[in-house]
N, C-alpha and C positions, 0 to 999 in steps of 0.2 A: 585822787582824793585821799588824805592824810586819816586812816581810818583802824580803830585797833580792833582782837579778831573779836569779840564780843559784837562790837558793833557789825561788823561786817555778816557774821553769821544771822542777827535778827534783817537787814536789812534784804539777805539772801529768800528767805524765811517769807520775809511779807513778798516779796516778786514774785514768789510760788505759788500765793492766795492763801497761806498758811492763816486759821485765823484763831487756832487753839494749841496747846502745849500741856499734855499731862506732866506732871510730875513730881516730886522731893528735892527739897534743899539739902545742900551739904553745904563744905567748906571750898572744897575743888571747882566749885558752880559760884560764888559768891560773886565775884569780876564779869560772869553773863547776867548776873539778877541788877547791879547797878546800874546797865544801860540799859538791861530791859523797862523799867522804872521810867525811866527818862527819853528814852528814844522811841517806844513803841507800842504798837495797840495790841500787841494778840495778847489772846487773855491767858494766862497760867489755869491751869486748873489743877490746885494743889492737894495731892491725896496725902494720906496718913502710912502709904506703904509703897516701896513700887512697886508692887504684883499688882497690886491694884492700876498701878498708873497704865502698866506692861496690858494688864487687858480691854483698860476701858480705851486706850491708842487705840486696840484689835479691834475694836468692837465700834468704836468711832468710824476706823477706815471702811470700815464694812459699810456702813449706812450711809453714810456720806457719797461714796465712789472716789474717794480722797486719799492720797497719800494721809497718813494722821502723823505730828510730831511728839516723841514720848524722847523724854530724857531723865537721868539720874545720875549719881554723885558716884564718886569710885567706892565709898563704905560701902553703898546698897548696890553696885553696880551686878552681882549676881541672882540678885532679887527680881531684876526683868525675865533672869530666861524662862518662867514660864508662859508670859504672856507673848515672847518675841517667838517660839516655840511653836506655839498655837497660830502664830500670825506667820511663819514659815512653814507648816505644812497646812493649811488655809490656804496661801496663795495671798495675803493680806500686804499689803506696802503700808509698812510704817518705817518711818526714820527715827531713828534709836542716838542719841547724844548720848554719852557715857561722856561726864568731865575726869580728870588724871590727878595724880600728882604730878611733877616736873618730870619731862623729860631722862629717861635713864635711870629716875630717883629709887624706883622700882628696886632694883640692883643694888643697891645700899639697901635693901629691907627698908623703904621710906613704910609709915604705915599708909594702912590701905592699897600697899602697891601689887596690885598681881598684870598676869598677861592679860587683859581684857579681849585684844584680835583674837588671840588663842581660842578665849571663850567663846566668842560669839561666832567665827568664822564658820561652824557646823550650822548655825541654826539661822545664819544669814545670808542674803544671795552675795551679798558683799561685807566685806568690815575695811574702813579706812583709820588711817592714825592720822592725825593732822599735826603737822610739825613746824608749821611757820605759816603768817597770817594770807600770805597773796596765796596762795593754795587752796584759800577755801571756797571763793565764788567758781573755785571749777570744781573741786570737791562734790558741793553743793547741789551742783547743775547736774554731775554722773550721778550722785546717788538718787535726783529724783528717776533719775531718766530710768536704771538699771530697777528702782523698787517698781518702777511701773509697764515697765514693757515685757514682752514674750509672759512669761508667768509671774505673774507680781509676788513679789514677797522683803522680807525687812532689809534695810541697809543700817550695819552699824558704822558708828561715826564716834571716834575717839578722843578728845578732846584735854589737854594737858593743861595746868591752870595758868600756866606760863602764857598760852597763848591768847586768852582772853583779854591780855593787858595790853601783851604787843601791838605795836602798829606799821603799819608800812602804806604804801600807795595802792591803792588799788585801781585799777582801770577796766574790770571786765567786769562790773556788778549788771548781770541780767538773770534772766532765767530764761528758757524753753519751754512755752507753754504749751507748748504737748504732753506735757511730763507733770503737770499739776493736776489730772485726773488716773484715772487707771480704769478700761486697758489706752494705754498712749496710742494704741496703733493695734488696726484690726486686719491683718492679715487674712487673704480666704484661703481656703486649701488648695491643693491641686487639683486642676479642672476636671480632668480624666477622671484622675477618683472620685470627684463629686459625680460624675454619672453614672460609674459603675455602681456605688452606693444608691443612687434614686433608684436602678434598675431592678437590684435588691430587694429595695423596699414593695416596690412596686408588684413585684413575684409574690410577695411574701403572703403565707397564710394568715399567720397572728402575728404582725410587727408589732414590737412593742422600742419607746425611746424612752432610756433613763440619762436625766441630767443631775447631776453633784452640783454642788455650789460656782462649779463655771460658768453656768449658766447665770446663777447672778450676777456675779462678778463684770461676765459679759454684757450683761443688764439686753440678757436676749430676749425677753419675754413674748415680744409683739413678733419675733421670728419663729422661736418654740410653735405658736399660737398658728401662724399661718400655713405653717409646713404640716403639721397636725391635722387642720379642718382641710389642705388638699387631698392630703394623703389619708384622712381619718385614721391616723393610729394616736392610740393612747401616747401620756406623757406620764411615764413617775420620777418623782424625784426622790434622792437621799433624804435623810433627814435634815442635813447642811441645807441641801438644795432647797427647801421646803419654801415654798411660794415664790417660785420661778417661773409658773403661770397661774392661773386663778385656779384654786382649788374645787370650786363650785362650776368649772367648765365642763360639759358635758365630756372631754379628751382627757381630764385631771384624771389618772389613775393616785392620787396624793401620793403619800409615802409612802417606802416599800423600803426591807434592808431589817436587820435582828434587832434591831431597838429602835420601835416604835412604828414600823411596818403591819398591819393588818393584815390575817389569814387571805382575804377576798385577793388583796392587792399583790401580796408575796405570791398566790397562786396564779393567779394572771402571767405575772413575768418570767414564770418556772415554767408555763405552759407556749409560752409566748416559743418561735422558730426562728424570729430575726431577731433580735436585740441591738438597737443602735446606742451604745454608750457616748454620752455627749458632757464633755466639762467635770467626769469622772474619775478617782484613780484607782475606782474599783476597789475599794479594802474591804480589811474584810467586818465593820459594822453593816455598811451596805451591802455586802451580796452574802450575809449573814455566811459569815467565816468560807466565802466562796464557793457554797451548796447551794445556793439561792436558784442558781441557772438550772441546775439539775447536770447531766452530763454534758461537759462542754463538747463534744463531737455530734452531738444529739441537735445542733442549735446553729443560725449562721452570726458572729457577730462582728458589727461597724463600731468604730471606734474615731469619736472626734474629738483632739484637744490643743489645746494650744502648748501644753508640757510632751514634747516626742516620748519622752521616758517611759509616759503613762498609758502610751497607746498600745496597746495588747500584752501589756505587762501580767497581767495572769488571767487572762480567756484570748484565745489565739483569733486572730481574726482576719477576715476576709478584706474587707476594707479597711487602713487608716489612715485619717485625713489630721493633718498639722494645720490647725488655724484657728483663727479665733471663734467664739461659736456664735455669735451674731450675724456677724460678717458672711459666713460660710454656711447657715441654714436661712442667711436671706440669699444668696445665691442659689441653693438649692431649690427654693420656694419659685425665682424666676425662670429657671430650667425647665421645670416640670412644669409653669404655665407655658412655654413656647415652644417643648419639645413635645408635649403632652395636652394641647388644646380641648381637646375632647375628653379629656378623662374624667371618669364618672365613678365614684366608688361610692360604697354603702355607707348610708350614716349611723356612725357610733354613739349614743348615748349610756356613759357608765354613772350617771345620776343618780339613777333607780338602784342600781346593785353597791355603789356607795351608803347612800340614805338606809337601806336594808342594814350592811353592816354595823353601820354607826346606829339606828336605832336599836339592834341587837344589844350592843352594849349597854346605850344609854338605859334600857330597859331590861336589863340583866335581872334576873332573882338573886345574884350572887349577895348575901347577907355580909355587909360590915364586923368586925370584932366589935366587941363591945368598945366603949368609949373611941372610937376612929369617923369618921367622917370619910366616905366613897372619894378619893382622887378624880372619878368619872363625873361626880356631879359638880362638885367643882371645876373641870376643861368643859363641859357641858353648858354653864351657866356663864362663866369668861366668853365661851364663843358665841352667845346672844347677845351683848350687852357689847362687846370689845367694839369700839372705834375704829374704825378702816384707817386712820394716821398713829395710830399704836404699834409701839413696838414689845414686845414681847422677847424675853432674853431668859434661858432656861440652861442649868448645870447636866451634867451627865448624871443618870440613875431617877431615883421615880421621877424627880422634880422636871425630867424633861421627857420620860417617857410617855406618859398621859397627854400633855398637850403636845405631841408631836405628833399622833396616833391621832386626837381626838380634835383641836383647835382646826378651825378650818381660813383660810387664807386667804381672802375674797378679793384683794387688792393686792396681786400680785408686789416682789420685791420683798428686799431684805427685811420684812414682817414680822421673822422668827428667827434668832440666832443662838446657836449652843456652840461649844467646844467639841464636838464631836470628832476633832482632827487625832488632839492628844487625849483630850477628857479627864483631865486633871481639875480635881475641884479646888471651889472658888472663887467661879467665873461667873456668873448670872449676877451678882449682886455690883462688883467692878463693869461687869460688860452693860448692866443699865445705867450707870454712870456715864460711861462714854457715848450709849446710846441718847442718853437725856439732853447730851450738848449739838447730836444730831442730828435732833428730830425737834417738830413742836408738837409733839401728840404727846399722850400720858405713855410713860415707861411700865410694864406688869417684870419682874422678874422676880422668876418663883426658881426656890432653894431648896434646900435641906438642910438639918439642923446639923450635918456632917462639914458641910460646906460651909454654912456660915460662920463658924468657928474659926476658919481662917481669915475670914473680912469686916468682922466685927468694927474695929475703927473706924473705918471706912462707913460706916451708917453717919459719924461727922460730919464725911466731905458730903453725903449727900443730902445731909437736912443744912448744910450751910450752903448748899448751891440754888435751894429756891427751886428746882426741878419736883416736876410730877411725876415722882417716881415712886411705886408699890411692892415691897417686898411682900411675896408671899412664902411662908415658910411653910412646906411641907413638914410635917416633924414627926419623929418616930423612934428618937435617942437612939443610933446606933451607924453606922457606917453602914446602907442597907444594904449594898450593890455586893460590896462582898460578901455581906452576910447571906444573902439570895443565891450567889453564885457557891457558895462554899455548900451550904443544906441542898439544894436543889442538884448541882451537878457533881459536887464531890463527897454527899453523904455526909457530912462532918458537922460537929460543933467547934465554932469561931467566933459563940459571946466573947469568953475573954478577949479579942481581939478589934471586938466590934461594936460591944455596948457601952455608954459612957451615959453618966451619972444626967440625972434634970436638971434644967436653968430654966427661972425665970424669965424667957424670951422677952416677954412685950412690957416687963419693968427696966429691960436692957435698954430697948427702944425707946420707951418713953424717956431714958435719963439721957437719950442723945436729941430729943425733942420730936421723934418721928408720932405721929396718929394713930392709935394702937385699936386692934380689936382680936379678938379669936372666932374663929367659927366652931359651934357644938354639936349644932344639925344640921342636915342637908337645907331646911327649909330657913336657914340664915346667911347661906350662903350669895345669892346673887344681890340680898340687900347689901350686905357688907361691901359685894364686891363694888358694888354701884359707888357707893359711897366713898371710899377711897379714889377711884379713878376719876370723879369728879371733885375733887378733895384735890387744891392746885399747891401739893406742898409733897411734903416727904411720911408713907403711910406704912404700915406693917400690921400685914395682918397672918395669923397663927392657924394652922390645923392639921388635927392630928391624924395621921394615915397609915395603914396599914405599914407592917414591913414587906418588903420584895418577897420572902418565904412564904408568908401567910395568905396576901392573894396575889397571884401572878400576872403582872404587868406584861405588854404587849413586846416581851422579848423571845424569839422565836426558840433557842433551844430552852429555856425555861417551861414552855409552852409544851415543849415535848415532853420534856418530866410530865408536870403538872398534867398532864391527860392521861400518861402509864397511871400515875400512883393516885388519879382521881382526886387531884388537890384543885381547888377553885381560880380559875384563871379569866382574862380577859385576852380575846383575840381577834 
């Protein structure tokens, strides 16, 4: 079949189940956008930036269990790597188009020409150049295979504008539907090791199992769940990981890790003797700068992942198992019913000493600054009201500290998503984007006035896509994260560096057509927020919050200040 590569790529594209496309127009893309017009259904979802395109892919693929396809122009082709970034050390498969100038042009100074493989090959599991048309249904077929198997992560894909026009015959247009979801392939571990590890467990004083976001990705939840209530040990997750089982489980130890981890639950897994790391790469947000454990010779720990790299990469361990975490704690789970018939262990209820902490908070004396509104009664008042099909998509610093610590998860799955891989702001407002084309529940994604600055256009694509989607602005005029970190652990003044002048937020909003309101007291808060989430269009609502210095948000060595110098904190 007589077919040029424009054609050939969307036709690759729908075989795959593809049925959305972030991205920006250039001039190098122009020969893909005419047959896409005319040849095909998936829908473009066109932002105003690629960073934006770059995280609402990441954030699409998340929700979904989908490869996502994000493409860009060679002008803006540097403009993805934060969100391809994010979606390579996430473990995230998105397939990444970069279009070209011609072939070699580069090399004459064509404009816009640089190395693009160059660029991307760090922050991809693959990057290919496409250099002639019959190449690409195979192209195609490896890079879903390769974004989705063993540890997912991006494939970039290079595309020259020569090659969009060309044509040639092609004879192998299929795909391998294996490779249109992710993980393609559930590998269990070694057998052996799976019982030396149960035997482990089984000895163990206080086990405790922390899951990372592999655990979603592996979409292991009902395995999480089962191996837990045999064994009654707790489950906590990272902050990525957050509602990988139901947080309201009597086994849910929630969050745990230096932002957004609770005292109760950090102290658990510090006191804990076996630690099984599952779908983890141990960094150091979650195991708060690698103190968390206490002395690692002090502890025994198992290590399961599907990345070999990541298994005992910084806590030595007795056990570790290469496999996928589904696959291999439902294996586990059948073991110990047939090798272990009779076993009878205590049962664990951590509901009550959960419910204690979180009422501590919610019921804090700790007094607001004048004109601020408590961040606590706002994730307080979200977690009554939120919709078990909501997704919720939060930035690095307050805007995701409070409800990572305080939202609770009750519907297990990708419920709650941050950057917390790289944590480059930005991303909550792009990442409810991608989430809004994922999901059909209302999108909550709550910012900061630091971050938003970066995505401000981007409020366009989302009042012109018709999604239910809620920004909530945390606002406090200053870049707070540094600002907290610099007064608090390095004594210093970093206004000059970190305060910046007021904006009119919600007259910004309104001139993009979004549904505007501010919150001023606590007691407007859960009306407002009602309102909005039931409000089937694009909303923004404002409120002012403390900074990071003034009351101390649920970051563990912050925490430790804040209690020497007697400064007002939450933990």
């Amino acid at each position: 079949m007589k077919m040029n590569g424009a054609q050939t790529i969307l036709k690759m594209l729908e075989l795959h189940d593809v049925k959305h496309v972030f991205g920006l127009p250039g001039e190098t893309t122009i020969g893909w956008y005419k047959e896409w017009r005319e040849h095909s259904d998936i829908e473009y979802i066109l932002t105003r930036d690629e960073r934006t395109a770059s995280y609402a892919a990441e954030a699409y693929a998340k929700i979904t269990g989908r490869p996502c396809v994000l493409e860009a122009p060679s002008p803006g082709v540097t403009h993805c790597s934060p969100g391809i970034t994010e979606a390579y050390l996430s473990s995230v498969p998105v397939i990444y188009f970069s279009s070209d100038i011609p072939i070699n042009q580069d090399k004459k100074h064509g404009l816009t020409g640089v190395d693009q493989t160059a660029l991307y090959e760090s922050i991809s599991k693959e990057s290919f150049y496409v250099t002639n048309v019959e190449e690409i249904p195979f192209l195609l077929r490896r890079a879903f295979r390769v974004a989705t198997s063993g540890r997912p992560a991006p494939v970039h894909i290079r595309v020259p504008i020569n090659v969009f026009h060309e044509e040639a015959d092609i004879t192998d247009l299929y795909a391998e539907s294996d490779y249109c979801v992710y993980p393609a392939h559930r590998p269990v571990a070694d057998h052996s090791r799976i019982r030396q590890a149960i035997e482990i467990l089984l000895k163990a004083r206080k086990p405790v199992i922390v899951t990372g976001q592999g655990g979603l990705i592996s979409k292991a939840t009902d395995a999480f769940v089962e191996l837990a209530e045999l064994l009654q040990i707790p489950v906590a997750t990272t902050t990525p990981g957050k509602g990988t089982i139901p947080e309201d489980h009597p086994l849910a130890l929630r969050v745990i890790g230096a932002r957004g981890g609770m005292e109760y639950s950090n102290s658990y897994v510090h006191e804990a003797d076996v630690v099984f790391f599952v779908g983890t790469n141990t960094d150091s947000s979650a195991t708060d700068a690698w103190k968390l454990y206490g002395d690692p010779k002090s502890k025994t720990f198992i290590h399961l992942d599907i990345a070999e790299a990541h298994i005992g990469n910084n806590f030595p361990v007795k056990v570790g198992m290469v496999g996928d975490a589904r696959a291999t704690l439902e294996y586990m789970a059948e073991l110990v019913r047939i090798e272990h018939p009779d076993l009878q262990r205590e049962k664990l209820d951590l509901n009550p000493v959960k419910q204690e902490a979180l009422d501590a908070v919610f019921n804090s004396p700790i007094r607001m600054p004048e004109g601020v509104v408590s961040p606590v009664k706002l994730s307080q008042a979200l977690d009554r009201i939120l919709p078990d099909d909501a997704i919720v998509t939060a930035e690095p610093g307050v805007a995701a500290i409070y409800p990572s610590a305080l939202l609770t998860v009750r519907k297990p799955g990708r419920r709650y998503i941050t950057n917390y891989s790289m944590g480059a702001l930005g991303y909550a407002v792009p990442a409810g984007l991608g989430a809004s084309y994922a999901n059909d529940g209302p999108v909550i994604s709550f910012t900061g006035d630091g971050s938003l600055g970066f995505v401000l256009g981007d409020l366009e694509t989302i009042k012109r896509s018709n999604k239910n989607v809620t920004i909530i602005l945390t606002r406090n005029d200053t870049f707070g994260w540094i600002k907290g970190e610099a007064v608090l652990l390095d004594n210093c003044d970093v206004s000059f560096t970190t305060d910046f002048g007021p904006v009119d937020y919600l007259k910004v909003a309104e001139g993009f057509g979004f549904k505007t309101a501010r919150i001023n007291s606590e007691d407007e808060i859960e009306g407002i927020l009602s309102e909005a989430i039931n409000h089937q269009g694009a909303n923004f609502i404002e409120i002012n919050v403390p900074t990071q210095d003034e009351i101390i948000p649920f970051v563990s060595a912050w925490v430790r200040v804040a209690k020497e110098r007697k400064l007002p904190y939450f933990s």
